[in-house]
Backbone as JSON Lines, residues from 0, in Angstrom:
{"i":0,"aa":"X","n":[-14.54,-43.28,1.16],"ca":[-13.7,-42.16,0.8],"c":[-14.56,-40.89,0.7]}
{"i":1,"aa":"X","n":[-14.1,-39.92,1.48],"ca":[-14.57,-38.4,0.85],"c":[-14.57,-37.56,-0.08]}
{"i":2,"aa":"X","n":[-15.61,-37.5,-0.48],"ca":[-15.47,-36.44,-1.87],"c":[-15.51,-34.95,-1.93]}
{"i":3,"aa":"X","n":[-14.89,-33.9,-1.75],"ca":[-15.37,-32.74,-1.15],"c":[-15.52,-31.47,-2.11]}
{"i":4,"aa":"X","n":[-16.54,-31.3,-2.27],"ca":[-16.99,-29.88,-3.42],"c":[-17.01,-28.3,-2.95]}
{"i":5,"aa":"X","n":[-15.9,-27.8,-3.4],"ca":[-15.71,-26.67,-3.33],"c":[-16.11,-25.46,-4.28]}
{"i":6,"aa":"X","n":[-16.53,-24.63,-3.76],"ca":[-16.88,-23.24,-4.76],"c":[-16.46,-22.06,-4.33]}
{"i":7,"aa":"X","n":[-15.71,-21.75,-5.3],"ca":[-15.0,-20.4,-4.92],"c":[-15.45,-18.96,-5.28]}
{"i":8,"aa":"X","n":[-15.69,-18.36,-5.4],"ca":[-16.58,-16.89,-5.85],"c":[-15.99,-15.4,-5.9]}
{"i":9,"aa":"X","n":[-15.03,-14.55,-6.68],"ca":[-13.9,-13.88,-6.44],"c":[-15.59,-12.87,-7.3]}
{"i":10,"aa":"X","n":[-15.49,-11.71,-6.81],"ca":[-16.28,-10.69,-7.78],"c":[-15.84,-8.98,-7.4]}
{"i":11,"aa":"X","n":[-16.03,-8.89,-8.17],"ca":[-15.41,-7.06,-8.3],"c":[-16.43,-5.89,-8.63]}
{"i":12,"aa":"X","n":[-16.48,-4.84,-7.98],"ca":[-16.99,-3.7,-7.95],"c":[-18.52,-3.96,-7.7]}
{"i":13,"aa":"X","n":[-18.2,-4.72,-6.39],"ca":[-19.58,-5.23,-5.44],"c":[-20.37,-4.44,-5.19]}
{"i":14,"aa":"X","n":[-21.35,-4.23,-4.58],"ca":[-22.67,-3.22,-4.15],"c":[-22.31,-3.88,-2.48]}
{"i":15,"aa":"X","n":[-21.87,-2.55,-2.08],"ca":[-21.37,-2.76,-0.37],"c":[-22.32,-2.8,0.76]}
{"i":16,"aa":"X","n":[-22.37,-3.7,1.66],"ca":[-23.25,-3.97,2.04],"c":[-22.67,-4.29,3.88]}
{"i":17,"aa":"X","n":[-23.48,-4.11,5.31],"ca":[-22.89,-4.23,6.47],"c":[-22.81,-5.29,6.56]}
{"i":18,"aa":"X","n":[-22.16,-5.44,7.94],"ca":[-21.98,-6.89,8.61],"c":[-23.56,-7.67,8.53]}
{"i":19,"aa":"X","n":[-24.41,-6.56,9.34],"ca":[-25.55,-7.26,9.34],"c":[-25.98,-7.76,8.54]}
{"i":20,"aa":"X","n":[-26.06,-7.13,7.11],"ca":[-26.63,-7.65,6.19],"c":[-26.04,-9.2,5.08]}
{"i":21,"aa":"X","n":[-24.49,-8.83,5.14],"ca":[-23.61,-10.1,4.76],"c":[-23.89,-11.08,5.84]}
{"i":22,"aa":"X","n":[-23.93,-11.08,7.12],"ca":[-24.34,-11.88,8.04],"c":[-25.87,-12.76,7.65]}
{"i":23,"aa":"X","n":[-26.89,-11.56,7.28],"ca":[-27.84,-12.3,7.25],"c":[-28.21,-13.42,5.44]}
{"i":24,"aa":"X","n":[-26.82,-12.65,4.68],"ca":[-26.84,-13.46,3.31],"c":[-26.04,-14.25,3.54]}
{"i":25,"aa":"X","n":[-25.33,-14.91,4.61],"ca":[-24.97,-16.26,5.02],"c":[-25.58,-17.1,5.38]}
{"i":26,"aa":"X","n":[-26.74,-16.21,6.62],"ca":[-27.87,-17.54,7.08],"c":[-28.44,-17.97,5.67]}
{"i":27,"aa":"X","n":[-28.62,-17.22,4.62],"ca":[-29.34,-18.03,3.41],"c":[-28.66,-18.84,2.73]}
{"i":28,"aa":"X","n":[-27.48,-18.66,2.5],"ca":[-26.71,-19.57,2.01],"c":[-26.82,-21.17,3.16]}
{"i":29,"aa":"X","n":[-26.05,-20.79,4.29],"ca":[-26.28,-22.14,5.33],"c":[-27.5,-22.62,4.65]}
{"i":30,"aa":"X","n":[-28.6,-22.12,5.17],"ca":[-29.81,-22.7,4.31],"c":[-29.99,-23.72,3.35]}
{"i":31,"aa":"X","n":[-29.49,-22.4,2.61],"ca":[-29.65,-23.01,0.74],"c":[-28.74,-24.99,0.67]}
{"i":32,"aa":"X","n":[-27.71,-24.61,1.66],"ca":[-26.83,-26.0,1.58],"c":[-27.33,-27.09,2.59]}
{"i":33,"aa":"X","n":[-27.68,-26.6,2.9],"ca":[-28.97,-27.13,4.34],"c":[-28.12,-28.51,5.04]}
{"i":34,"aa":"X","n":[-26.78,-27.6,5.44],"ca":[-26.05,-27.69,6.77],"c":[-26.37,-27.34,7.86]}
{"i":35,"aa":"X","n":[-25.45,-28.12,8.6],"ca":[-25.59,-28.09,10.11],"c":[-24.15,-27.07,10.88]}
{"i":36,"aa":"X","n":[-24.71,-25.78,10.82],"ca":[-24.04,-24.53,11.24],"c":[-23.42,-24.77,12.84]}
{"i":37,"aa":"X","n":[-22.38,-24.97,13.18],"ca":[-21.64,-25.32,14.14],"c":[-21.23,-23.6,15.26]}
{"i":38,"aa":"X","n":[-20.5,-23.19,14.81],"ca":[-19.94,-21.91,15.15],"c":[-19.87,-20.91,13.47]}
{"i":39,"aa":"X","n":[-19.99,-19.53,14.4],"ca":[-19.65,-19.02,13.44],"c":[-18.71,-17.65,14.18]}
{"i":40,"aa":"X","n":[-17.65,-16.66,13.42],"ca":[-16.98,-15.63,13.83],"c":[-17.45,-14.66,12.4]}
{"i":41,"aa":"X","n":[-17.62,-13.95,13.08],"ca":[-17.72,-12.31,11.82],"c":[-17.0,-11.12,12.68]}
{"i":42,"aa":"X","n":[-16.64,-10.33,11.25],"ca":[-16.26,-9.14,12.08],"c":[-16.11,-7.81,11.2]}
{"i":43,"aa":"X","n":[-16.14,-7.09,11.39],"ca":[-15.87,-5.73,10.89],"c":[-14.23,-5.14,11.06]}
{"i":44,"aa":"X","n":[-13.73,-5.44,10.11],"ca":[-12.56,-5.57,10.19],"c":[-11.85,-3.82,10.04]}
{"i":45,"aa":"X","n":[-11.53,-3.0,11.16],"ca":[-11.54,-2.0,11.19],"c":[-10.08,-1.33,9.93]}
{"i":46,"aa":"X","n":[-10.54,-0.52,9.2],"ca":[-9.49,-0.07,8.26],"c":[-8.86,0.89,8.69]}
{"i":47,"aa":"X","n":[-7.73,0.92,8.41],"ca":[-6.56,1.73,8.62],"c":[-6.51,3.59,7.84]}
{"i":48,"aa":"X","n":[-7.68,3.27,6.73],"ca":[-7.72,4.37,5.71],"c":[-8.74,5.62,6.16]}
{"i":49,"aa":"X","n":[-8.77,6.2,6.39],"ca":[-9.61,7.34,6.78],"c":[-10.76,7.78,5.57]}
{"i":50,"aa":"X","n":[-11.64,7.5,6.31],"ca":[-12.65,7.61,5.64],"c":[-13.42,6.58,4.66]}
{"i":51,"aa":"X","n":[-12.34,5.63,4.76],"ca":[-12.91,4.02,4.28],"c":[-13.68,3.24,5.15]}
{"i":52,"aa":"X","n":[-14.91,2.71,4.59],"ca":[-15.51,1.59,4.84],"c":[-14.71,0.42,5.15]}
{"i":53,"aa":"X","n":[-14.89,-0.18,6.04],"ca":[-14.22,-1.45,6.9],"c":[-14.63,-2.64,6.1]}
{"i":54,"aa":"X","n":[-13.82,-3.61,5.91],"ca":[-13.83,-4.86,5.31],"c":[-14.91,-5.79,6.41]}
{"i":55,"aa":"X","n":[-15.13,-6.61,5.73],"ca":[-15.83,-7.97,6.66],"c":[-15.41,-8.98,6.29]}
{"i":56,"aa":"X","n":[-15.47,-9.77,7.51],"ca":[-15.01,-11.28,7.21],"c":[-16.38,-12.28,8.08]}
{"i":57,"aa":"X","n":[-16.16,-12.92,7.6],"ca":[-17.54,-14.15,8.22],"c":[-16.85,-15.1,8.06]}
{"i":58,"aa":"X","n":[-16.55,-16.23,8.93],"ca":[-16.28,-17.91,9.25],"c":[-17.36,-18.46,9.09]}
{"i":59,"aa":"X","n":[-17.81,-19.42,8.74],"ca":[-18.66,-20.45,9.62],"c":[-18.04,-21.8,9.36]}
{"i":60,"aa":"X","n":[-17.84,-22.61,10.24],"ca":[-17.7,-24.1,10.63],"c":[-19.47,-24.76,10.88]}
{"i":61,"aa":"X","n":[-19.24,-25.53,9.95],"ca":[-20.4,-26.53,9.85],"c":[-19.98,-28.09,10.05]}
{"i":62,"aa":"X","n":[-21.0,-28.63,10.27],"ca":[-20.86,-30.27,10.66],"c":[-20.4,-30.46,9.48]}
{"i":63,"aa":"X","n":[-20.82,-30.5,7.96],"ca":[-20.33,-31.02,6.89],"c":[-18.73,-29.91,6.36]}
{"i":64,"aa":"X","n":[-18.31,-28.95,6.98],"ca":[-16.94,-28.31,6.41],"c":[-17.11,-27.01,7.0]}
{"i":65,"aa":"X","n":[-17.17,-25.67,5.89],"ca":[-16.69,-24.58,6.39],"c":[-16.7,-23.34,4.95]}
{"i":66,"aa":"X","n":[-17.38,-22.45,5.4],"ca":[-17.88,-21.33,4.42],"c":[-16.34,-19.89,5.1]}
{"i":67,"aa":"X","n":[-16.32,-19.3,4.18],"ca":[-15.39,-18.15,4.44],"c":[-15.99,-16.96,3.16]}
{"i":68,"aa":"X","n":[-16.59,-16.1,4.22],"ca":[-16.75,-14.44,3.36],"c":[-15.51,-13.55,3.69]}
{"i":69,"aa":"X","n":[-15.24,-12.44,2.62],"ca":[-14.36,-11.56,3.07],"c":[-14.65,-10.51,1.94]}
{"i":70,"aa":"X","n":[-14.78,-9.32,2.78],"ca":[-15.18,-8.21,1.79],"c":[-13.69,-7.2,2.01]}
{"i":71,"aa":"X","n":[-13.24,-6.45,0.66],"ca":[-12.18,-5.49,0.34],"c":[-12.56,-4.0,-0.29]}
{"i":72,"aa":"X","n":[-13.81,-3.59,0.66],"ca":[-14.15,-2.2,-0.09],"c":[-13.27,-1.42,-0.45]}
{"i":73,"aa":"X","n":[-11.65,-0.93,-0.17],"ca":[-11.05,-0.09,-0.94],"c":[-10.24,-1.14,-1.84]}
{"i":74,"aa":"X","n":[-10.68,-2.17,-2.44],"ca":[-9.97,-2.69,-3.6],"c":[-11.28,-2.72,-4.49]}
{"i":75,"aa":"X","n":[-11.71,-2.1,-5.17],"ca":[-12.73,-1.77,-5.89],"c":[-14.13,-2.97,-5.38]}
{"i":76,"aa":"X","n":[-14.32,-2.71,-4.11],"ca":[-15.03,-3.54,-3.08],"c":[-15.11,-4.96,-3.73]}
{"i":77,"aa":"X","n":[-14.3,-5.48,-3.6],"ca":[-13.67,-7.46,-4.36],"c":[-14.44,-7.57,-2.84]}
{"i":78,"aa":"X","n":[-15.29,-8.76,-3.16],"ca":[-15.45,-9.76,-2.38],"c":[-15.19,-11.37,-3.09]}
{"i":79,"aa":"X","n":[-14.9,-11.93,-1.98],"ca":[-14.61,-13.57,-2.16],"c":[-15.19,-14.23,-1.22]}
{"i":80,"aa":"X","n":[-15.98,-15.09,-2.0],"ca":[-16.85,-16.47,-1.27],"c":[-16.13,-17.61,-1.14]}
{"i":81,"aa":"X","n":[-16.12,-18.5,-0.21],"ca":[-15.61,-19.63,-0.48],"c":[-16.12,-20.92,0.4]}
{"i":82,"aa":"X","n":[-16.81,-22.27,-0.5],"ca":[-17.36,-22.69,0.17],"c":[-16.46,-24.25,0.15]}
{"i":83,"aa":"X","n":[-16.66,-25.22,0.9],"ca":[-16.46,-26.41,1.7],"c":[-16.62,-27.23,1.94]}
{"i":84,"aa":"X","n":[-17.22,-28.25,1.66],"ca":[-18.73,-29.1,1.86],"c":[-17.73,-30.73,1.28]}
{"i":85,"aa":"X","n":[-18.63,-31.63,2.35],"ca":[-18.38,-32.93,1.72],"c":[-19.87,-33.33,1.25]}
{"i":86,"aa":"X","n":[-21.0,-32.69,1.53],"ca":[-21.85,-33.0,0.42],"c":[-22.45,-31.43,-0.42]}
{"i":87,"aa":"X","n":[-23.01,-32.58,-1.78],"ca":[-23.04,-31.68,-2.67],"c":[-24.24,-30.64,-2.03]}
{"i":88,"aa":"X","n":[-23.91,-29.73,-3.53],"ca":[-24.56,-28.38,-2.86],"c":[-25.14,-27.89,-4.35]}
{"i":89,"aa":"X","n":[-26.3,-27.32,-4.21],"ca":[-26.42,-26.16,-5.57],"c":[-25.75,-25.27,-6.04]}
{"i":90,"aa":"X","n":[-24.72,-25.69,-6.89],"ca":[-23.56,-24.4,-7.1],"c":[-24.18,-23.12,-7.87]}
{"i":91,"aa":"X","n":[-25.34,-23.81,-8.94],"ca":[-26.0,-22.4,-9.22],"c":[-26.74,-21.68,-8.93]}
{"i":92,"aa":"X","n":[-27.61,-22.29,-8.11],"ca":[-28.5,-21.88,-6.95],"c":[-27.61,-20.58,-5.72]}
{"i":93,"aa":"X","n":[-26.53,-21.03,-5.25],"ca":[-25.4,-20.06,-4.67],"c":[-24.81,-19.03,-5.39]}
{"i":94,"aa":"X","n":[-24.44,-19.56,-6.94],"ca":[-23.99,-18.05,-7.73],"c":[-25.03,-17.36,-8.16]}
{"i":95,"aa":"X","n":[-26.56,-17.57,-8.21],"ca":[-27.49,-16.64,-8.71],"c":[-27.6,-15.99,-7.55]}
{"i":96,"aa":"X","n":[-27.62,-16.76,-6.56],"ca":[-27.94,-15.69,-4.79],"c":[-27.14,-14.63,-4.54]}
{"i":97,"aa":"X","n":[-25.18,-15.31,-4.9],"ca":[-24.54,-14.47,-4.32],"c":[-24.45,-12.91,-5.23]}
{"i":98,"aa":"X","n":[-24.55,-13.29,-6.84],"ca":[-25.01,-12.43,-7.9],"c":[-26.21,-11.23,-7.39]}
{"i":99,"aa":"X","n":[-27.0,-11.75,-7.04],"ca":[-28.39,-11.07,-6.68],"c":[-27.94,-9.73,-5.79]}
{"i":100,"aa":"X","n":[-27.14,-10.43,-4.38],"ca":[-26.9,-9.54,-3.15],"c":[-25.96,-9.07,-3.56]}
{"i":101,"aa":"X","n":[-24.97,-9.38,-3.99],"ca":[-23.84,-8.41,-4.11],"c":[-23.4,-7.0,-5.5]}
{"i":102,"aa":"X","n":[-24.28,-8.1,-6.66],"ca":[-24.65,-7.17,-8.29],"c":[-23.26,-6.95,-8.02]}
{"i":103,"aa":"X","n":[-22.11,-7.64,-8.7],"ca":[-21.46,-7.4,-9.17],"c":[-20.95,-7.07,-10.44]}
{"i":104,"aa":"X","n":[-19.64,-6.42,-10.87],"ca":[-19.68,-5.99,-12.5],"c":[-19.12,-7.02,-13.36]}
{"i":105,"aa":"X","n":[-17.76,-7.78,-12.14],"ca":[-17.24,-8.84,-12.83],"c":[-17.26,-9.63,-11.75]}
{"i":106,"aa":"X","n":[-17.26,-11.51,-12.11],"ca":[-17.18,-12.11,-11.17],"c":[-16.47,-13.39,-11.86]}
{"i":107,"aa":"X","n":[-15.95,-14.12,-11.15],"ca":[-15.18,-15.31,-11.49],"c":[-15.77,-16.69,-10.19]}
{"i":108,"aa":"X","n":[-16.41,-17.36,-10.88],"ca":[-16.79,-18.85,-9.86],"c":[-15.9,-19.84,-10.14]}
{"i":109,"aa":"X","n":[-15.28,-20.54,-9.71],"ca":[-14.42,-21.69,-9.55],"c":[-15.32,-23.01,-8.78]}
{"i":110,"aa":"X","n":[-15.47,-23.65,-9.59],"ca":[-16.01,-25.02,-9.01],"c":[-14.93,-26.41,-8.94]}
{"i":111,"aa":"X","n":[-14.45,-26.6,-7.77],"ca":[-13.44,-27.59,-7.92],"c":[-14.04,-28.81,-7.33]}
Protein backbone atom coordinates (compact mmCIF):
# COMPACT_ATOMS: atom_id res chain seq x y z
CA UNK A 1 0.00 0.00 0.00
CA UNK A 2 1.02 3.67 -0.62
CA UNK A 3 1.57 6.11 1.79
CA UNK A 4 1.74 9.60 0.36
CA UNK A 5 3.10 12.83 2.29
CA UNK A 6 1.98 15.98 1.38
CA UNK A 7 3.05 19.61 2.30
CA UNK A 8 1.29 22.44 1.61
CA UNK A 9 2.85 26.04 2.10
CA UNK A 10 0.24 29.14 1.66
CA UNK A 11 2.51 32.50 2.74
CA UNK A 12 1.71 36.17 2.42
CA UNK A 13 3.47 39.38 1.69
CA UNK A 14 6.35 37.37 -0.03
CA UNK A 15 9.69 39.06 -1.16
CA UNK A 16 9.03 38.79 -5.11
CA UNK A 17 11.21 37.12 -6.92
CA UNK A 18 11.54 36.00 -11.21
CA UNK A 19 10.87 32.99 -12.92
CA UNK A 20 14.49 32.45 -12.98
CA UNK A 21 15.05 32.67 -9.68
CA UNK A 22 11.74 30.57 -8.32
CA UNK A 23 12.90 28.18 -11.04
CA UNK A 24 16.21 27.89 -9.62
CA UNK A 25 14.56 27.53 -5.75
CA UNK A 26 12.86 24.47 -7.18
CA UNK A 27 16.00 22.78 -8.45
CA UNK A 28 16.85 23.00 -4.57
CA UNK A 29 13.97 21.79 -3.35
CA UNK A 30 13.96 18.62 -6.15
CA UNK A 31 17.26 18.23 -4.48
CA UNK A 32 16.53 18.63 -0.99
CA UNK A 33 13.75 15.56 -1.69
CA UNK A 34 16.25 13.90 -3.80
CA UNK A 35 13.73 12.90 -6.53
CA UNK A 36 13.79 11.86 -9.76
CA UNK A 37 12.58 15.16 -11.78
CA UNK A 38 10.64 13.84 -14.83
CA UNK A 39 9.26 17.01 -16.73
CA UNK A 40 8.83 20.18 -15.68
CA UNK A 41 6.40 23.45 -17.13
CA UNK A 42 6.94 27.09 -15.69
CA UNK A 43 5.67 30.16 -16.78
CA UNK A 44 5.25 33.75 -16.35
CA UNK A 45 1.88 34.07 -16.23
CA UNK A 46 1.18 37.39 -18.05
CA UNK A 47 -1.23 39.88 -15.91
CA UNK A 48 -3.99 41.60 -17.08
CA UNK A 49 -3.19 44.74 -14.57
CA UNK A 50 -1.04 47.42 -15.87
CA UNK A 51 1.80 47.89 -14.32
CA UNK A 52 1.69 44.63 -12.28
CA UNK A 53 4.25 42.11 -11.94
CA UNK A 54 3.16 38.73 -13.56
CA UNK A 55 2.40 35.70 -11.44
CA UNK A 56 4.44 32.37 -11.83
CA UNK A 57 3.59 29.03 -11.86
CA UNK A 58 6.13 25.99 -11.88
CA UNK A 59 4.89 22.11 -12.37
CA UNK A 60 7.19 19.53 -11.86
CA UNK A 61 6.25 15.76 -12.30
CA UNK A 62 8.69 13.50 -10.65
CA UNK A 63 9.11 9.67 -10.64
CA UNK A 64 7.97 9.67 -6.94
CA UNK A 65 4.66 12.46 -7.54
CA UNK A 66 4.57 16.13 -8.27
CA UNK A 67 5.56 19.68 -6.78
CA UNK A 68 3.24 22.82 -7.82
CA UNK A 69 4.57 26.65 -7.25
CA UNK A 70 2.28 29.57 -7.91
CA UNK A 71 3.03 33.09 -7.17
CA UNK A 72 -0.04 36.07 -6.77
CA UNK A 73 1.97 39.36 -6.67
CA UNK A 74 -1.14 41.63 -6.74
CA UNK A 75 -2.73 39.61 -3.85
CA UNK A 76 -0.33 40.92 -1.36
CA UNK A 77 2.31 38.62 -3.37
CA UNK A 78 0.61 35.04 -1.61
CA UNK A 79 2.57 32.38 -2.79
CA UNK A 80 1.63 28.60 -2.43
CA UNK A 81 3.86 25.57 -2.37
CA UNK A 82 2.62 22.33 -2.73
CA UNK A 83 4.33 19.18 -2.50
CA UNK A 84 3.53 15.24 -3.41
CA UNK A 85 5.67 12.55 -2.69
CA UNK A 86 5.15 8.82 -1.88
CA UNK A 87 8.37 8.97 -0.05
CA UNK A 88 9.11 10.85 2.88
CA UNK A 89 10.72 14.12 2.69
CA UNK A 90 12.22 16.80 5.19
CA UNK A 91 9.23 18.86 5.87
CA UNK A 92 11.38 21.20 7.94
CA UNK A 93 14.23 21.24 6.05
CA UNK A 94 11.60 22.62 3.00
CA UNK A 95 9.82 25.20 5.34
CA UNK A 96 13.17 26.74 6.60
CA UNK A 97 14.27 26.90 2.70
CA UNK A 98 11.04 28.04 1.45
CA UNK A 99 11.03 30.73 4.61
CA UNK A 100 14.61 31.79 3.72
CA UNK A 101 13.77 32.62 -0.23
CA UNK A 102 10.64 33.96 -0.02
CA UNK A 103 10.83 35.98 3.92
CA UNK A 104 7.54 35.95 4.30
CA UNK A 105 5.31 38.00 6.97
CA UNK A 106 2.74 35.29 7.43
CA UNK A 107 2.80 31.76 6.44
CA UNK A 108 0.65 28.71 7.04
CA UNK A 109 2.34 24.90 6.39
CA UNK A 110 -0.06 22.08 6.24
CA UNK A 111 1.46 18.70 6.61
CA UNK A 112 -1.02 15.99 5.63
Amino acid sequence: MITMHRLIIEAWQCKRHGLKECSDFITEVINTLKTHEIGRLQFNITNKIPGAKPGITINVVFLESHLALHTWPEENSFVDLEISSCKEFPVEKLHKGFQLFFNPSRILVKEI
